[in-house]
C-alpha positions as CSV (number, residue, x, y, z in Angstrom):
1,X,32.8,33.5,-65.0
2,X,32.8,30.2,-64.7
3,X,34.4,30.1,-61.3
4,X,31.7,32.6,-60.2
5,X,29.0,30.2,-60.9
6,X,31.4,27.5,-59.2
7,X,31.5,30.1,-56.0
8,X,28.0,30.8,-56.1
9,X,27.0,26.9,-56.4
10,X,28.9,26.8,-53.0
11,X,28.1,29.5,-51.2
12,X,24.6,27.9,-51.9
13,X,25.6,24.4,-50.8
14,X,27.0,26.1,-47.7
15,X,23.7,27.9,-47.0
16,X,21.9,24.5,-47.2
17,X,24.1,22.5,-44.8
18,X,23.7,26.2,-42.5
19,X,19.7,26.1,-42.7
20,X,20.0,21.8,-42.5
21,X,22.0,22.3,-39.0
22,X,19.6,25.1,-37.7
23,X,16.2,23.1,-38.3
24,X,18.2,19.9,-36.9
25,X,19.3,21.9,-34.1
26,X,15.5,22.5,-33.5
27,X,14.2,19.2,-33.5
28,X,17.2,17.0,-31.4
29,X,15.1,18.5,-27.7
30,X,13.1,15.8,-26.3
31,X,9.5,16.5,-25.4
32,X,8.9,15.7,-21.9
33,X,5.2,16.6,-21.7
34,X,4.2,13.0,-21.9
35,X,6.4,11.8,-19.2
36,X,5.1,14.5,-16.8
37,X,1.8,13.4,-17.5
38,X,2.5,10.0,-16.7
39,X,4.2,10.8,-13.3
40,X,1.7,12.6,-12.3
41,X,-1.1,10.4,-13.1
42,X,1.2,7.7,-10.8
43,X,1.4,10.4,-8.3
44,X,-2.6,10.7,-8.1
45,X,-3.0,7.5,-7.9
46,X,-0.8,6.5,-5.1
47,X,-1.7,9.2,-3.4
48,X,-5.5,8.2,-3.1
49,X,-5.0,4.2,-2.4
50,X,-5.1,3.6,1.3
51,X,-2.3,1.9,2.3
52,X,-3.1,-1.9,2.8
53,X,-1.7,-3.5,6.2
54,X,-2.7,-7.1,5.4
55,X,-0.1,-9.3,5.7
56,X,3.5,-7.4,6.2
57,X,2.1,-6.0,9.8
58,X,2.4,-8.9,12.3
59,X,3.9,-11.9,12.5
60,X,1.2,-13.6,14.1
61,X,2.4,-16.2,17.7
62,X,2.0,-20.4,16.2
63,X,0.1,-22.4,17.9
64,X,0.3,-26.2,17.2
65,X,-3.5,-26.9,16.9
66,X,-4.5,-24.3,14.7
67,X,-7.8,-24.2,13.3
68,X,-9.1,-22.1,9.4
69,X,-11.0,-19.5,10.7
70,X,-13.2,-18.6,7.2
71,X,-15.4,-15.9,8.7
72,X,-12.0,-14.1,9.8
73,X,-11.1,-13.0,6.0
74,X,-14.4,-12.2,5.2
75,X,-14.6,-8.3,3.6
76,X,-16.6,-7.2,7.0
77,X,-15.4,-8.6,9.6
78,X,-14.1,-7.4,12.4
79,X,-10.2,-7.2,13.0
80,X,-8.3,-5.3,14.9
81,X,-4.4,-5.6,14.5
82,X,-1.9,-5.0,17.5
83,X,1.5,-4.5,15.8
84,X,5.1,-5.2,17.3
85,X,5.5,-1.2,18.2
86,X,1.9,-1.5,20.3
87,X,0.0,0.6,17.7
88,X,-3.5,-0.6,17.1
89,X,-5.1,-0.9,13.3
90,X,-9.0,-1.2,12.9
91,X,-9.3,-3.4,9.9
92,X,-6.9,-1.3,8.1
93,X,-6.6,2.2,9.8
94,X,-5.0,3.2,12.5
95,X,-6.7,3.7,15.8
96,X,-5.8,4.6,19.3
97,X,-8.1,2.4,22.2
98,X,-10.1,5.4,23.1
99,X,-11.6,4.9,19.4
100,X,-12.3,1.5,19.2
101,X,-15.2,1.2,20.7
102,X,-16.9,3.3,18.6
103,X,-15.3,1.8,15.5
104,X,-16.3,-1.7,16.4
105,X,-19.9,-0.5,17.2
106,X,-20.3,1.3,14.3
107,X,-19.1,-1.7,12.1
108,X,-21.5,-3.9,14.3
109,X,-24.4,-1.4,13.0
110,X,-23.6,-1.9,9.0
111,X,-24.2,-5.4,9.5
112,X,-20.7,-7.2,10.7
113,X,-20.5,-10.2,12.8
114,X,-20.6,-9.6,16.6
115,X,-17.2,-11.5,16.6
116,X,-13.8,-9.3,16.8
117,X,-10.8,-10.9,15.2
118,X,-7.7,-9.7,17.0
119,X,-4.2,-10.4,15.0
120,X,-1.4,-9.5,17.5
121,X,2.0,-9.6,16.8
122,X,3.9,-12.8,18.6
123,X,6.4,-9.5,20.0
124,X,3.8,-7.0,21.3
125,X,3.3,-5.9,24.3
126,X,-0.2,-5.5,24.6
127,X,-2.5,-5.4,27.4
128,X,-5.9,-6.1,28.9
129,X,-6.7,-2.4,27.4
130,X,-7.1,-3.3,24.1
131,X,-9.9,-6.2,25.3
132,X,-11.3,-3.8,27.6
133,X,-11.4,-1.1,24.7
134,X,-13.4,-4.1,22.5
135,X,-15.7,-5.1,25.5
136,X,-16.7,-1.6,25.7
137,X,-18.0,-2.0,22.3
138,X,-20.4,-4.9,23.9
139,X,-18.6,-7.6,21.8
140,X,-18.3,-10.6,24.5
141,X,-17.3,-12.9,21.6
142,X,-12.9,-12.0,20.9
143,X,-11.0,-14.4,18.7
144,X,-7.1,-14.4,18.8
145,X,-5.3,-15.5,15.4
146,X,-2.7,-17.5,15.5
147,X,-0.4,-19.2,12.6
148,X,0.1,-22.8,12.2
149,X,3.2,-23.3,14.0
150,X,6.4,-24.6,11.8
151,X,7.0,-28.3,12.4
152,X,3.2,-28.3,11.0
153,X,5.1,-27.7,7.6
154,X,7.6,-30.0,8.6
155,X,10.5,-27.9,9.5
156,X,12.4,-28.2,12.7
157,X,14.0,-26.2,15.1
């Protein structure tokens, strides 16, 4: 009798360590609702910031006498960017020529400065068109950016 109760105490510690594996068994998955939510929150979010084209799009041609133009980074003024490939950006959109005169005009009507700030890449190939397409827009007054050229940071070539 004795090694009855010995057999039952067992079988009993056995169905412990049986219903101890089956509910650790349940909780070793990994929820992975939270890091879908996340992705997709970064999804929405890149998805509706425009992409910016400030810097990273031209190099701009030195010039040894350059001057601080402070009306050119103004947050309305006019610039339209000629990159390396010829493609043309209105501030920070993409344009063809055929457009920009009604983009410039348009921008002239919300209260920007009659001045059009044109940063062309020191490798384009661009043409009279794109002055053409901003003369169309009546805008007689067209700046060119330049950089400061290098020696002005002392370095030499």
């Amino acid at each position: 009798m004795l090694r009855c109760g010995v057999c039952l105490q067992l079988e009993e510690g056995a169905q412990k360590r049986r219903r101890v594996r089956k509910n650790a068994w349940l909780f070793s998955q990994m929820e992975l609702s939270g890091l879908l939510a996340v992705c997709i929150v970064v999804l929405i979010v890149s998805m509706i910031t425009p992409p910016v084209h400030h810097g990273s799009l031209v190099d701009l041609a030195f010039a040894r006498h350059a001057v601080p133009i402070r009306n050119a980074v103004k947050e309305d003024a006019i610039i339209v960017t000629i990159a390396r490939d010829g493609r043309v950006y209105f501030r920070n959109y993409r344009t063809t020529c055929n457009d920009l005169p009604r983009a410039i005009q348009e921008a002239v009507r919300h209260g920007a400065e009659r001045k059009v700030y044109v940063k062309a890449d020191a490798r384009a190939r661009y043409s009279a068109v794109e002055v053409d397409a901003i003369r169309l827009a009546g805008i007689a007054n067209v700046v060119f950016l330049t950089g400061p050229s290098p020696a002005a940071f002392g370095e030499c070539n």
